[in-house]
N, C-alpha and C positions, 0 to 999 in steps of 0.2 A: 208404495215404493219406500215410504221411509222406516215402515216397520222392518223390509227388509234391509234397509241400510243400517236398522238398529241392531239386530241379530247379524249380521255381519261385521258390527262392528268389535260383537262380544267372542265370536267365534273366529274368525281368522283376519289377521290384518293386511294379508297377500289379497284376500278378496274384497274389502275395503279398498284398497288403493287401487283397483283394477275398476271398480264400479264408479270411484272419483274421478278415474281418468274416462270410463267410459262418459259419463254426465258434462264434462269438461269440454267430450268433443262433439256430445250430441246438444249440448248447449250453446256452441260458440264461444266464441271469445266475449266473456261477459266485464271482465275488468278482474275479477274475482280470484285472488293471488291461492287461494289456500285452496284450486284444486291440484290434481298430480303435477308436481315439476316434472321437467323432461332436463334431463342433466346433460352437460357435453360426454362429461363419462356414460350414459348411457346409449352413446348415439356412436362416439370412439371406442369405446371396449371390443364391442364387435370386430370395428373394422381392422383395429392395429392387431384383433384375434389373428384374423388372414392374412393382413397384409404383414405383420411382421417377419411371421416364418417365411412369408415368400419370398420375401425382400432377402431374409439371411439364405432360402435356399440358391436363390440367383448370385449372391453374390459369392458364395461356396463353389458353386457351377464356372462361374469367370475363371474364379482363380485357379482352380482346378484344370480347365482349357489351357487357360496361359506354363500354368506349369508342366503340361504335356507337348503341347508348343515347342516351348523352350528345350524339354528334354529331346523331342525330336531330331530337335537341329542339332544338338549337341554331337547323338549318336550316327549323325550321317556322314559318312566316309568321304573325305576330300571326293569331287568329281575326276573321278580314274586317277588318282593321285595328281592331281594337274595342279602346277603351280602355277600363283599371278604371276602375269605380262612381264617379265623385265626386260628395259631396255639391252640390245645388244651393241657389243663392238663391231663398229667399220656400220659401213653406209653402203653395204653392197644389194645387191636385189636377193639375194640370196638373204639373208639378217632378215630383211625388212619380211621375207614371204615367211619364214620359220618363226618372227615375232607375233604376224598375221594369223600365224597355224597356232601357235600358242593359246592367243586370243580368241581365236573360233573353240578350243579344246577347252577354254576355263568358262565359256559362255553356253556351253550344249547344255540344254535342259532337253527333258524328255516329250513334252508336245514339239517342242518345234526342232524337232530330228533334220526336216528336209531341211531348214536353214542352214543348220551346223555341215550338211553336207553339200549346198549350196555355196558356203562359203569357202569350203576347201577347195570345191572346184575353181572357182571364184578366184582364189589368188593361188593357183596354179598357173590357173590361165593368165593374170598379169605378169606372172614372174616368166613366164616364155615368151608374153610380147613385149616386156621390157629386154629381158635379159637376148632375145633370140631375133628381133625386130618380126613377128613375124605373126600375123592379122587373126587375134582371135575373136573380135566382134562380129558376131552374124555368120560364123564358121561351124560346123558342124563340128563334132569330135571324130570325124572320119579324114575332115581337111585339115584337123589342126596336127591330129596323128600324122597324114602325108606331109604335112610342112615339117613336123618334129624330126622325122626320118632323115631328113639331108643334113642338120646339123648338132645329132643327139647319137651317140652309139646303143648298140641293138638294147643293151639290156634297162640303158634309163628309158628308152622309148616303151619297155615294156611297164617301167612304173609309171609314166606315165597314162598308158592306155587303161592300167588297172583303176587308177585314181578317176579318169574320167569316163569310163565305165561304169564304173561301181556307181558315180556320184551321178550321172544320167538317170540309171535303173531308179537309186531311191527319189530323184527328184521327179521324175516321171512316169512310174509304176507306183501299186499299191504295196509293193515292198516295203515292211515295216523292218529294218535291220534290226539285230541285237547286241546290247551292250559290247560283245565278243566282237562285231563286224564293225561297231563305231570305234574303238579301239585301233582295230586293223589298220582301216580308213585313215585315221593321222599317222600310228605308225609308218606304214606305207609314204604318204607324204612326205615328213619329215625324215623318212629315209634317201627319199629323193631329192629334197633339198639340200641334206646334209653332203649325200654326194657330191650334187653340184658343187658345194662349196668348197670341197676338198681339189677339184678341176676333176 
C-alpha cells in the first residue's frame, strides 16, 4: 500500500487526498491531525448550492402572489356599484328597512347568495309587521300576502308577492339566481320601500 501511496503521490494530488481520507476512515479516529480535513465549506457549499436558489425562488413566488393579490382587488368593480351603509334621515321603518336593504346589498358575496336573499326577505318581512302590525313569524308567504291585501293597494301587494317569492324559490330550491336577478331582487325591494315612504 505504500508503494502505492508513493506513486500517488507523484502522479495526482486528487488521488492522494482521496486515499488519506479513505485510510482516515478505515483507521478511525487515531488522534492523527494530518489526515483529510473535512471543512465547514465542504459540508455548506453543497447545501446553500440548493438551498439558496430555493430560498430566492420562494421568495420571488410570495411576492409575485401578493402582487397579483393586490392587483386583483384593485380591478374588481365596486359590488353592483353599491355604496357603504349611510346613515339615514327620520327614524321611520321605512329609513331603517332601505338602510337594512343597503346593507344586505354591500355584504352579498357570491357563496352565500341564499343569505343576501334571506335577508331581503328578512327585513321586508319586519318592515310590514312593524309598519303594518301584522304576524309574520311562523306565517307562510301565502298568509302574509292575505294579510298584506287589506292594508296594501293592488300594485305594492304585487311587490310585495314578487320579493317574497323570488326570495322563497332561492332560499328553498336549487335555484342558483344570476347576477341580473340579484340586482332585480333589491331593485324591486327598494322600489317598494321607496314607495312606501313616499305614502
Amino acid at each position: 500500500m505504500d508503494s502505492a501511496m508513493t506513486s500517488a503521490k507523484r502522479t495526482n494530488p486528487i488521488m492522494m487526498a482521496s486515499l488519506f481520507g479513505f485510510q482516515a476512515q478505515a483507521g478511525g479516529d487515531t488522534g492523527d491531525s494530518a489526515g483529510f480535513p473535512l471543512q465547514l465549506a465542504d459540508i455548506f457549499g453543497p447545501i446553500l448550492g440548493v438551498l439558496l436558489p430555493t430560498l430566492i425562488l420562494v421568495i420571488v413566488a410570495i411576492v409575485v402572489y401578493a402582487r397579483l393579490r393586490r392587483s386583483n382587488r384593485k380591478q374588481e368593480p365596486p359590488r353592483s356599484a353599491a355604496r357603504a351603509p349611510q346613515p339615514r334621515q327620520g327614524d321611520t321603518p321605512e329609513a331603517r328597512a332601505l338602510e337594512a336593504l343597503d346593507v344586505a346589498l354591500y355584504n352579498r358575496a357570491e357563496p352565500a347568495i341564499r343569505e343576501y336573499y334571506a335577508s331581503i326577505a328578512c327585513l321586508i318581512l319586519q318592515y310590514l309587521g312593524e309598519k303594518y302590525q301584522i304576524q309574520v313569524h311562523e306565517a307562510t308567504t301565502t298568509q302574509i300576502l292575505s294579510d298584506v291585501a287589506e292594508v296594501l293597494p293592488e300594485h305594492q301587494i304585487d311587490y310585495v308577492g314578487e320579493i317574497l317569492h323570488t326570495c322563497d324559490m332561492v332560499q328553498f330550491t336549487p335555484h342558483h339566481p344570476t347576477r341580473s336577478e340579484q340586482d332585480d331582487i333589491y331593485e324591486t325591494a327598494r322600489d317598494f320601500l321607496e314607495g312606501q315612504a313616499k305614502g
